[in-house]
N, C-alpha and C positions, 0 to 999 in steps of 0.2 A: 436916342432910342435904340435904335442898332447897337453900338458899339456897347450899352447895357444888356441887351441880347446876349451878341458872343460871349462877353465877359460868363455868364452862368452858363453856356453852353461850352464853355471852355471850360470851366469848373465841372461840372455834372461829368463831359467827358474823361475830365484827369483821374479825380474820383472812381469811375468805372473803370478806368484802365488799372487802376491799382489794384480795385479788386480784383481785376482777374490777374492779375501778376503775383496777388499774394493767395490766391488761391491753392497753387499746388504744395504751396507751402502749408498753410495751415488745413489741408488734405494727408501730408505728409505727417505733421503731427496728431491727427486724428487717428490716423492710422498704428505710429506708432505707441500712442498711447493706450490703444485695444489690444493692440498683440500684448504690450507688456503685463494689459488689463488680466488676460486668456491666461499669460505665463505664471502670474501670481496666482492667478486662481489654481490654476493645477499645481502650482510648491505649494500652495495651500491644501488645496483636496489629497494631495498626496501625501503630503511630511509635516504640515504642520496641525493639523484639525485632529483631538484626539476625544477619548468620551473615557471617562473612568468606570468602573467595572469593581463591583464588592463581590467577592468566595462567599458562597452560601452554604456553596456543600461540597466537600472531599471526598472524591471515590477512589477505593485502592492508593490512595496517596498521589497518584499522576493524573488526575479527572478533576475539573473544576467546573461549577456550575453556578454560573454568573447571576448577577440581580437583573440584568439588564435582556433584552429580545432586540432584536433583528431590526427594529425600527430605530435602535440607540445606532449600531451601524451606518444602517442607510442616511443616517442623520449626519453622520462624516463625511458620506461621496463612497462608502464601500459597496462593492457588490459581489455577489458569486461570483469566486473564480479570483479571486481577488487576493493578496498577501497584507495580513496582517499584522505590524508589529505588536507583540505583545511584551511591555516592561514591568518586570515584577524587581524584589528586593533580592531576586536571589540570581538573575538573569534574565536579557532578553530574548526572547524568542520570535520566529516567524512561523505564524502558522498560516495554512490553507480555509478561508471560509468557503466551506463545503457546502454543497446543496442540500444536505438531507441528512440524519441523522445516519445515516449508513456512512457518511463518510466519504464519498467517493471521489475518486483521484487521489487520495492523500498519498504519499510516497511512504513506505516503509520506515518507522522511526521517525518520522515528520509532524509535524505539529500540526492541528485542525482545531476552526472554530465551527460549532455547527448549532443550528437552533434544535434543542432536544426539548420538547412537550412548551414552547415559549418560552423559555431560558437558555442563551448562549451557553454553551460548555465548552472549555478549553481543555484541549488532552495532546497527545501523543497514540499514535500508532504502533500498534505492539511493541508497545514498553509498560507494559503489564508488570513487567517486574523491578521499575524502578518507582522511586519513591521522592518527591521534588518537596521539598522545604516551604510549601504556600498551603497557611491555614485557612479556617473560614473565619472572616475578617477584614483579610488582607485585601487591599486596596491595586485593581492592574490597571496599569495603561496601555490602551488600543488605540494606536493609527493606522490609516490605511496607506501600505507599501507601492501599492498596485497592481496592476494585473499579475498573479502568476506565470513564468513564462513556459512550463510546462503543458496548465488547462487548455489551449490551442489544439495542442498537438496529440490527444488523445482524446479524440471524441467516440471511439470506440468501446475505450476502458472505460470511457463515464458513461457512454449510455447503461452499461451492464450486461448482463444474462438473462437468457428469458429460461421459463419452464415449459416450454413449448417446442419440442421434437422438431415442429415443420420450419423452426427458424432454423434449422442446421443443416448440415449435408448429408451426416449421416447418422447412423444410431454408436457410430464409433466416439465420432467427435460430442456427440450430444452428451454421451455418459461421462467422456474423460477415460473411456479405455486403451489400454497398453501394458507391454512387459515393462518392466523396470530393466535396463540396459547399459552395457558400456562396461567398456573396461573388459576384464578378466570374468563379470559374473556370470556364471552358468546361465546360458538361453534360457527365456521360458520356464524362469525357477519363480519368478514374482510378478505378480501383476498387481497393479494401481487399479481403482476407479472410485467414481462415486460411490455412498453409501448403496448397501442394497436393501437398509431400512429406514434411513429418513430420509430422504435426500428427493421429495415429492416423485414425479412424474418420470427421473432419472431413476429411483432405485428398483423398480422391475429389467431394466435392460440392465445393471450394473449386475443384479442378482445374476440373470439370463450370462450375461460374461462370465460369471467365477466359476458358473456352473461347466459352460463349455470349455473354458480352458483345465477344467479337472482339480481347480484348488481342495488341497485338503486340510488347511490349515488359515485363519485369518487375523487377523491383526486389525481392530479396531480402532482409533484413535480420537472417537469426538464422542464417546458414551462410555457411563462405567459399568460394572457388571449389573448392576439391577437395571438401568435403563436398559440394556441388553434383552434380558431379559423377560423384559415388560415387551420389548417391540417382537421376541422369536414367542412368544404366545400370541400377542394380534396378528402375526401374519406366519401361522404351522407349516404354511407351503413353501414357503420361498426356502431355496440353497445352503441362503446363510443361516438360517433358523434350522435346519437338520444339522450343519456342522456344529452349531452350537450344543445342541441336547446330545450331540455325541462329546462335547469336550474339546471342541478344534475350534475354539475361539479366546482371543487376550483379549482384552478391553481396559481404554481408560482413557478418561480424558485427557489430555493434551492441551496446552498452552500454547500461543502461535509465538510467545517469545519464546521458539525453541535454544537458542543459546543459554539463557540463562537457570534451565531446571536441571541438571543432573538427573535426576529422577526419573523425568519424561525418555531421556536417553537411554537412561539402563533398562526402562521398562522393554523399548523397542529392540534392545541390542539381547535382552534376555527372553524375547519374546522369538527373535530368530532364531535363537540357540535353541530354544523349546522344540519348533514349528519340527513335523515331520511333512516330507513332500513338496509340494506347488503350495504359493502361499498368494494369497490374494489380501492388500494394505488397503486401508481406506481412510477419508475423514468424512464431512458430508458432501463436499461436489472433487473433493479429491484430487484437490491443486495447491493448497496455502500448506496445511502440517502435512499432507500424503507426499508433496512435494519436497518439504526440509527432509523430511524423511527420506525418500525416495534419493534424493541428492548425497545424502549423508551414505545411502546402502551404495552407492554408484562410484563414490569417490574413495570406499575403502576397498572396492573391489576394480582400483585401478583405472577409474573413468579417466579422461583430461577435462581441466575446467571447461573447455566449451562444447562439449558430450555433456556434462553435466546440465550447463546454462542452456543450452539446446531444449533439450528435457522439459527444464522449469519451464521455459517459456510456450511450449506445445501445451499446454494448460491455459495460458491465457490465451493463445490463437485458437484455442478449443471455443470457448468459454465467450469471447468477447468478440470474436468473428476479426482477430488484428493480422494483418498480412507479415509473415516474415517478410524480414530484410526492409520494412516500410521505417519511416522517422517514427513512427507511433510504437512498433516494436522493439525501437534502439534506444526510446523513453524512457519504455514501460522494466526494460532490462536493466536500466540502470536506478534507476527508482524502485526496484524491488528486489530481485533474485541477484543482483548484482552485489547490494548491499550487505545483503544476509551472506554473501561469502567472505564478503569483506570481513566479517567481525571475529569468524571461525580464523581469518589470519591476522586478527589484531585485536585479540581475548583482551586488552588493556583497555580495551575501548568498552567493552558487553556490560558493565556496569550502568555505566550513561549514555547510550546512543544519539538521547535526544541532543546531546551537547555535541554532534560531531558535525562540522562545517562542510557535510557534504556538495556541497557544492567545489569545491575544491577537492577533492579527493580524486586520486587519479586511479580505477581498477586496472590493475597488474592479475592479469594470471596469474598461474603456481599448480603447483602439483599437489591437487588434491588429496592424494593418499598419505603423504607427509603430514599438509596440514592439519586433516581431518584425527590424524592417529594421536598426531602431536596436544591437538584439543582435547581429544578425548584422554588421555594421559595423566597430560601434563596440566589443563586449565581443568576439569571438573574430578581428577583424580581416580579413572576407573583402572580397574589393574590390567595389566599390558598383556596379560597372558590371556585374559579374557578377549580382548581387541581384538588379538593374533587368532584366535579361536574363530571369534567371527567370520574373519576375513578370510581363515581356510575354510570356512561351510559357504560363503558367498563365491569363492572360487575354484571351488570344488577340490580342491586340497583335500578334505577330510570327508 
């Protein structure tokens, strides 16, 4: 009776010893077969899970607006902030899935998917003036990349601008006021700001600016002459609307793909040549085209590239409340104002920007005054004698 005892307590013990001896083991492989679980699922949520996507509708030729909403996305593992591959028959692209149909964060010349009225729309960022090979029909493929590594690091630029004065420091920064500067051009011959007719709660102090600095000549850049028009009749008092009914105003709209109109350049370069006096530039918050502009008048008046890039970027530290010298500023420089000088020194590129591997691109200064002459010249063909003309009324030569 005993010795049938031990015998099963001698068994039940061996038994229990094994299991805990093979415990860590089959711990170990529990384990690793989770983690690998975890690893598949994110190659999966990341590279391999895609949704197809049918062109409904073509805008301007570079604007695609999908069959599909925000919940075909979310249905892959995408979300805001996120990089999109988009595979078409004629290329693939990466775009930014933006928050809102404004677009925001997209990098200049960059690709963005954004939900517009419950249908995805795939576009490009001022590339207004190229024209991409996808009909309505045509069949895309979207995976989700992953997180953009930019969206982090600019929470400033995506929150945005408010129209509200008390968010600012002062009524300088709020409007976007200042002289246009650098280089050789005459002090205190041009000043930038916001509109001083549409530009909401900003175009009374923008007014209030052109008036005390004495402009007597303007340069409009986001309205053409009847819109002009229309606004120096609803508001008879303001500054800009007396220069107007005297004849001391250009106007027209503007393109933000300023490389690629000719037209929009000669407007502005014949518009200086006109101006007698102090000239006050505008668009309507007076940072995106007041800017290429502004850049384009600085650099044939002998700016150096970073008096120029300085410049641009005092617009978005206006505007977006961003610290120089922070990582959000050395972003937002290279994602925007950085690019757009890139192209003024590699005109072979202005065609198709969306095709260009910015990511790799390495910005080199250069001598603005060269390149910018050389552009104007040589890639949109305006006559040189004209150029030089410019550039002696901007340096006081003439």
């Amino acid at each position: 009776m005993g010795k049938h005892t031990n015998f099963y307590s001698d068994e039940l013990l061996s038994r229990f010893m094994g299991r805990i001896s093979k415990a860590p083991i089959i711990t170990l492989v529990v384990m690793v077969a989770i983690i690998g679980a975890i690893a598949v699922s994110d190659n999966f949520r990341d590279h391999d899970r895609a949704v197809n996507a049918e062109v409904i509708e073509v805008i301007h030729g570079n604007t695609f607006v999908l069959d599909i909403g925000m919940d075909a996305l979310e249905g892959i593992g995408a979300e805001i902030g996120d990089d999109i591959l988009v595979k078409t028959d004629v290329g693939t692209f990466s775009a930014l899935l933006s928050p809102d149909s404004r677009y925001k964060g997209i990098s200049i010349y960059g690709g963005y998917i954004a939900d517009v009225s419950g249908n995805m729309t795939f576009g490009f960022s001022n590339c207004n003036h190229v024209t991409i090979d996808i009909d309505v029909g045509d069949v895309l493929t979207l995976s989700r990349e992953g997180r953009d590594p930019n969206v982090d690091r600019i929470p400033n630029y995506l929150k945005g601008h408010t129209d509200d004065p008390g968010d600012y420091d002062d009524m300088v920064v709020f409007g976007n006021l200042r002289d246009v500067a650098g280089g050789d051009l005459v002090p205190d011959s041009i000043y930038r700001s916001a509109s001083p007719w549409n530009a909401g709660n900003r175009s009374p102090v923008a007014d209030d600016y052109l008036r005390e600095q004495g402009t007597e000549y303007l340069i409009c850049l986001n309205m053409n002459e009847d819109e002009v028009a229309e606004y120096a009749e609803k508001m008879p008092d303001a500054y800009a609307s007396e220069l107007y009914r005297e004849g001391k105003v250009s106007s027209k709209i503007l393109r933000a793909a300023v490389h690629s109109y000719p037209g929009d350049i000669e407007f502005v370069i014949d518009s200086l040549l006109e101006a007698d006096g102090k000239i006050g530039m505008f668009c309507t918050y007076g940072k995106d085209r007041t800017g290429f502009y502004s850049a384009l008048i600085e650099g044939l008046a002998g700016a150096t590239y970073d008096e120029i890039l300085a410049d641009f970027m005092t617009s978005f530290c206006n505007y977006y409340h961003i610290e120089e010298g922070s990582e959000e500023y050395d972003v937002v420089a290279k994602n925007y104002p950085q690019r757009v000088l890139y192209l003024y020194d590699h005109t072979e590129l202005i065609p198709h920007p969306e095709k260009v591997d910015w990511d790799s691109v390495e910005f080199e200064k250069f001598n603005p005054e060269e390149v910018f002459t050389k552009y104007l010249v040589d890639h949109i063909g305006m006559d040189a004698d004209k150029v030089q003309k410019v550039k002696d009324k901007l340096t006081g030569a003439i």
